[in-house]
Structure formats: structure tokens, C-alpha cells
C-alpha positions in Angstrom: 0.0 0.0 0.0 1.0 3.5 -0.8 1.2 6.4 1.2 0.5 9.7 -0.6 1.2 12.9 0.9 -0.2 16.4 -1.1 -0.3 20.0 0.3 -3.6 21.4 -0.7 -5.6 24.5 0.4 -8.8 21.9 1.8 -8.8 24.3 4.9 -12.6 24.0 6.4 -15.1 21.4 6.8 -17.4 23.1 3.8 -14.4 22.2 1.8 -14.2 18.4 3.0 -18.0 17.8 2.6 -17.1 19.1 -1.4 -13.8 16.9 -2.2 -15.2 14.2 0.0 -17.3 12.8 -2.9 -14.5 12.7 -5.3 -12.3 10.7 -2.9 -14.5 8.5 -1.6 -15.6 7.7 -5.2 -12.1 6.9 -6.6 -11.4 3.5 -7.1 -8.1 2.3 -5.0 -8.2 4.4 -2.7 -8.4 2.7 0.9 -8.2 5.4 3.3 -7.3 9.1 3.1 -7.5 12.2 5.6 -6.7 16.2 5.5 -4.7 17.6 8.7 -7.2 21.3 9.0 -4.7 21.9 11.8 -1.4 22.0 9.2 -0.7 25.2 7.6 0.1 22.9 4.7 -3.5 21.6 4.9 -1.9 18.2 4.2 -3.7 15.2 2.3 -2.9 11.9 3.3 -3.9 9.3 0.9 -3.4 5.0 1.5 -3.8 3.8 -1.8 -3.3 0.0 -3.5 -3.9 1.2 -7.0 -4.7 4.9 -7.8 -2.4 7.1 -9.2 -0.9 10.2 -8.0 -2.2 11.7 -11.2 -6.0 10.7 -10.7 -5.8 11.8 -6.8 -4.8 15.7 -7.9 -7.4 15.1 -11.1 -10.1 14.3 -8.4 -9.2 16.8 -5.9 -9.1 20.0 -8.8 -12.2 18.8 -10.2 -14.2 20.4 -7.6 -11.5 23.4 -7.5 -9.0 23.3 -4.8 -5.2 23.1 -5.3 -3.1 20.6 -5.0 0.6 19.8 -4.8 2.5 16.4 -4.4 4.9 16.2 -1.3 7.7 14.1 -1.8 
């Protein structure tokens, strides 16, 4: 299992309740999370099969910003 890890400005619970649906919906994901307390506003993603790629397409679709931490 992977461990993504995406800095993203997710920063209230209006904007969880909006992304939720997008994440919860993508296939391979297994478990993911957004630390509100970070400054970073940091998305944790465990993931089998989905691809770093479709996590930020899913994210943007419903118009936040996201960035890959390596």
C-alpha cells in the first residue's frame, strides 16, 4: 500500500464535505485524511492502485489546489 502525501488548500469542513465525494468515489483508494490543523493543509492518501495523477485530477475537479509532497 502506498502512502500519498499532497499539500492542498482543503482548509474548512465546507471544503471536506465538497472533495469528499471525489475521494471516496475513486477507485483504489483505501483510506485518506486532510490535517485542517497544518498550515500545509496536508492530504494523506493509502492507496493500493490509484495514481498520483488521478488523486490531484479528483481533488481540482471540484476546484482546490493541489501539490505532491515528496
Amino acid at each position: 500500500m502506498k502512502n500519498l502525501k499532497f499539500k492542498t488548500n482543503i482548509n474548512c469542513t465546507g471544503c471536506l464535505s465538497k472533495v469528499s465525494p471525489q475521494l471516496n468515489n475513486e477507485n483504489g483508494i483505501e483510506e485518506w485524511d486532510v490535517d485542517l490543523n497544518n498550515s500545509q493543509k496536508i492530504l494523506t492518501v493509502k492507496s493500493n492502485s490509484t495514481s498520483e495523477e488521478d488523486i490531484v485530477s479528483a481533488v481540482k475537479k471540484v476546484g482546490f489546489n493541489i501539490e505532491r509532497i515528496v
